[in-house]
VEXLOSE-104271 format. One line per field, with one value per residue (C-alpha): residue number from 1; x, y, z negated. Coordinates in steps of 0.1 Angstrom, whole numbers, plus 5000, padded with zeros to 4 digits. Each point is the difference from the previous one (the first is absolute). Layout:
N
i	NUM,...
xx	X,...
yy	Y,...
zz	Z,...
//
This chain:
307
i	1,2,3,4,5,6,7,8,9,10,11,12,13,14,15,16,17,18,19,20,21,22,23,24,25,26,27,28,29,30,31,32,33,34,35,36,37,38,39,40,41,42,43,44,45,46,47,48,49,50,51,52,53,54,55,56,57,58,59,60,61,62,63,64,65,66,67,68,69,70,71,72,73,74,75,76,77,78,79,80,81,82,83,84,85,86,87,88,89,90,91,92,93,94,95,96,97,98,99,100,101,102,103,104,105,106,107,108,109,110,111,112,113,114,115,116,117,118,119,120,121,122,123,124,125,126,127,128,129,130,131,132,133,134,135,136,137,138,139,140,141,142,143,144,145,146,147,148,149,150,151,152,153,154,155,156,157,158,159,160,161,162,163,164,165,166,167,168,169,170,171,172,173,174,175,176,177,178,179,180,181,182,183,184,185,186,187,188,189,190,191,192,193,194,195,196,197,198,199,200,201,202,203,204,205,206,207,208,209,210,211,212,213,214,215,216,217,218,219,220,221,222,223,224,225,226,227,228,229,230,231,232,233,234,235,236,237,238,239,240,241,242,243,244,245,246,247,248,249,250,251,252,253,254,255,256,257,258,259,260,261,262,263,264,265,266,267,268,269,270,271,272,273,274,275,276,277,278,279,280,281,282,283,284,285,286,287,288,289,290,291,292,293,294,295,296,297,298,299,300,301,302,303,304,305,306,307
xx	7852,5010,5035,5005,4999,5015,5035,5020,4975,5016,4996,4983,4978,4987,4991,4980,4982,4994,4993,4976,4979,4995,4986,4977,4987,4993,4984,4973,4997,4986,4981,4982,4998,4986,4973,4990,4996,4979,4974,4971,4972,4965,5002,5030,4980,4971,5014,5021,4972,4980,5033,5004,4960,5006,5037,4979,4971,5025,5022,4967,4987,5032,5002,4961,5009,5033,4979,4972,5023,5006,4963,4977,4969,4979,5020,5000,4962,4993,5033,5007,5022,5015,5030,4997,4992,5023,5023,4998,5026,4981,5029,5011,4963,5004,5030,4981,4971,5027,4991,4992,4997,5021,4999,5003,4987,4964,4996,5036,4996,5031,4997,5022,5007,5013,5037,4998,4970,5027,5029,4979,4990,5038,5013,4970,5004,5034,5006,4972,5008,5036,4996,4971,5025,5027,4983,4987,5032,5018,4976,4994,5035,5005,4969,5013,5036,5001,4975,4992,4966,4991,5006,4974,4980,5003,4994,4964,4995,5000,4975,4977,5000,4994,4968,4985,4985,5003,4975,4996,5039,4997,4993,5027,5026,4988,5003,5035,5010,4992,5012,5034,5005,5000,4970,4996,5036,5012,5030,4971,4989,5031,4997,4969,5007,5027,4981,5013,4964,4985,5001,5034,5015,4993,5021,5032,4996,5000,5027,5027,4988,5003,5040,5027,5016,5032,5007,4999,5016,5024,5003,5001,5031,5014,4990,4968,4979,4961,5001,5022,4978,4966,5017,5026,4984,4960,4994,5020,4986,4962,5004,4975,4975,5005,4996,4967,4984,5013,4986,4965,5000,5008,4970,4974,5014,4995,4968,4991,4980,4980,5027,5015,4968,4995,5036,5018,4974,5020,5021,4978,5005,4995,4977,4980,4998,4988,4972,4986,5002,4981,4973,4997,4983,5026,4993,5012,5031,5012,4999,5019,5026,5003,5002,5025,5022,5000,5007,5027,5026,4984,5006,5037,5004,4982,5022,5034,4998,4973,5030
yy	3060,5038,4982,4977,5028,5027,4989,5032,5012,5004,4979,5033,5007,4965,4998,5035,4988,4967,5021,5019,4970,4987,5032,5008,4967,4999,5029,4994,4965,5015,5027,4974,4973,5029,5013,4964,4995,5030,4986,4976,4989,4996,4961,4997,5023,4974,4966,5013,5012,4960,4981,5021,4992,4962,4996,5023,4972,4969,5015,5010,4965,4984,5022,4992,4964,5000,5025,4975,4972,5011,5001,4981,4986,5025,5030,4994,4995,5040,5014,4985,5028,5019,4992,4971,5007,4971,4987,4959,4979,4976,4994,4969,4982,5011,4979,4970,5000,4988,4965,4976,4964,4981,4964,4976,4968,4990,5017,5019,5028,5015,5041,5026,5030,5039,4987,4978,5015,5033,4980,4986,5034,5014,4968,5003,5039,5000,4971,5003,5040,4988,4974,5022,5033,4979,4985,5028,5020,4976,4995,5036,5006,4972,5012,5037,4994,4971,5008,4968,4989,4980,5032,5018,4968,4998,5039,4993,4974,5023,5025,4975,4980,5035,5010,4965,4986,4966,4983,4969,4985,4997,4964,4992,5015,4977,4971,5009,5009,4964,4987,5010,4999,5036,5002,5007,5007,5039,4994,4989,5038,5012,4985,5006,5034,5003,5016,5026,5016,5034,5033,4999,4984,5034,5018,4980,5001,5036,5004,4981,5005,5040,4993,5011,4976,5017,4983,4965,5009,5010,4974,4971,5021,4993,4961,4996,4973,4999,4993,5025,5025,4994,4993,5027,5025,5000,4989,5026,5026,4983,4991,5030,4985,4965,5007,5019,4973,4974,5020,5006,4960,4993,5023,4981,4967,5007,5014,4973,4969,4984,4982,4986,4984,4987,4983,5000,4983,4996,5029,5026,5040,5029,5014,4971,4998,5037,4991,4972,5024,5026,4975,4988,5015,5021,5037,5030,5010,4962,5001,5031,4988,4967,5023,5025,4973,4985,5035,5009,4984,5020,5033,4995,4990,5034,5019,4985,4995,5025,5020
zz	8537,4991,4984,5024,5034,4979,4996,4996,4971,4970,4967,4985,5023,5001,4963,4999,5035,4980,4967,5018,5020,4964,4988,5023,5006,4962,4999,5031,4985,4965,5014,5022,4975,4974,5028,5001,4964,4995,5022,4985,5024,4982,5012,4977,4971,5004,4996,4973,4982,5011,4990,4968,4992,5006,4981,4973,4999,4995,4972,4983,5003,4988,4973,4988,5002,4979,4978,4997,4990,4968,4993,4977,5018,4981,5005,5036,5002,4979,5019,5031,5016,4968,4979,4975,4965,4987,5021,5002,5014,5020,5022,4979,4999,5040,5004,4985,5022,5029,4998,5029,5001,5026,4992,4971,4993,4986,4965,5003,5027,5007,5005,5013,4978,5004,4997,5029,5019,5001,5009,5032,5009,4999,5020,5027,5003,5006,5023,5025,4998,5010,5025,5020,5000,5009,5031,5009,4997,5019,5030,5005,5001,5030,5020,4994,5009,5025,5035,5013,5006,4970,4979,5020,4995,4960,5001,5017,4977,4972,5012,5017,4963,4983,5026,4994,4971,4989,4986,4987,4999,4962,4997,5032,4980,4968,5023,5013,4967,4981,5033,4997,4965,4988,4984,4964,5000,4995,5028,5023,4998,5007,5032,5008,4994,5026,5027,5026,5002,4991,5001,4981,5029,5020,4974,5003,5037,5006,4968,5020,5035,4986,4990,5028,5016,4998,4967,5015,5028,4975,4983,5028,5012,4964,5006,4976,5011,5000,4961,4989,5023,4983,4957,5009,5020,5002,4970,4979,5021,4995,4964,4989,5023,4988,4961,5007,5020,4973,4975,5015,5008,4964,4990,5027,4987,4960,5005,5024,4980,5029,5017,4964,4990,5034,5005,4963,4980,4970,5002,4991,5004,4978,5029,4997,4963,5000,5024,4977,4969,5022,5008,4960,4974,4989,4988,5021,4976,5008,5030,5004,4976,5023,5034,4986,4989,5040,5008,4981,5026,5026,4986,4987,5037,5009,4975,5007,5035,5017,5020
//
């Protein structure tokens, strides 16, 4: 505004005027950002000192478990908690305790081993993960960006499903499932998995409901159509938010080993292999070995991808 009413200024005088607005904006902007920093409320004291207990708690456990896992039976009953005094690689007799039976004929029983038991887990993770974020990610993006009346509809939908339990749709959604043909079949998870419900609904909303509308305005001037505004322009910009929630689905899903043994009975998961070695007679140090090795993909996840 200054520029624009001061024509006769010179081209001097406008830079040090300009020179000058950036200096001492930058200057009150540290100092006030600095005075805020120095500042630390005894909430924020508190629940650091809580979350740090609690993160403190689960590495220790983790830690005691992968210690215990190279344990012999004995050494784990005299020294539960301290180091191992020979170190015993029961990850390999681990592995072998991942056997399930899912079929065969009369005298030849057919079972499902860590090889394929690990290649059902990867294809169930990362399908039903993908279809649900999809879904979700689309939906959220029409209720957020298009105001008619059946987005407000879907959006109550979603909280009213989220503040009321359901009970007793398990053996419906059996029923529906050998009905239509997808059950027992690992696509048939995919789409039962497509759903636009929960909480992580609520986060896309808000994500693209939050982004200005100046760069589709933008971009209809520049002829983009609906698809090229969502692939082009809210998804870029939401891509963070969609690789988190993918991710934290692909965790639920891998540790998830009720809904494979109810609808994939002859696909069987790692989850629920480790939950009939947990309920066998298998020492400790075994068991540890077999959990460690379900959640080793969990923790390069963690490592590679925790930003």
């Amino acid at each position: 505004t200054y520029f624009q009413r001061d024509s006769d200024t010179s081209y001097f005088r406008r830079k040090v005027f300009a020179h000058q607005i950036r200096t001492e904006g930058g200057l009150t902007m540290t100092k006030k950002s600095g005075a805020g920093r120095g500042k630390t409320s005894p909430f924020f004291v508190v629940l650091f000192i809580l979350l740090a207990i609690y993160s403190l708690i689960l590495i220790g456990l983790l830690v005691w478990a992968m210690i215990s896992a190279f344990k012999t039976p004995r050494d784990f009953q005299t020294n539960p908690v301290g180091l191992p005094e020979k170190i015993v690689n029961n990850f390999g007799e681990a592995i072998k305790l991942y056997k399930i039976q899912v079929g065969g004929v009369k005298g030849r029983p057919r079972y499902a081993m860590f090889p394929q038991m690990l290649f059902n887990s990867v294809m169930y993770s990362v399908g039903c993960a993908l279809f649900n974020t999809i879904v979700i990610c689309l939906t959220a993006y029409c209720c957020a960006r298009y105001k008619y009346r059946l987005s407000k509809i879907v959006y109550a939908v979603v909280l009213i499903t989220m503040t009321i339990p359901i009970v007793g749709s398990l053996p419906s959604q059996i029923q529906v499932a050998q009905t239509l043909r997808i059950y027992n079949k690992i696509w048939g998870m995919w789409l039962q998995s497509a759903s636009f419900l929960g909480l992580y609904f609520l986060v896309f909303y808000e994500t693209f409901a939050s982004l200005p509308n100046s760069f589709f305005e933008a971009a209809r001037i520049d002829g983009a159509d609906d698809l090229s505004l969502i692939f082009r322009i809210a998804l870029p910009l939401a891509k963070n938010v969609f690789l988190t929630i993918f991710l934290l689905n692909f965790i639920t899903y891998w540790n998830d080993y009720q809904t494979p043994l109810l609808f994939l009975k002859s696909m069987p998961v790692l989850s629920y292999g480790l939950y009939l070695i947990t309920q066998s007679n298998a020492y400790v140090p075994m068991i540890m070995a077999a959990a460690t090795v379900v959640l080793a993909p969990v923790i390069v996840i963690f490592v590679f991808a925790n930003k």
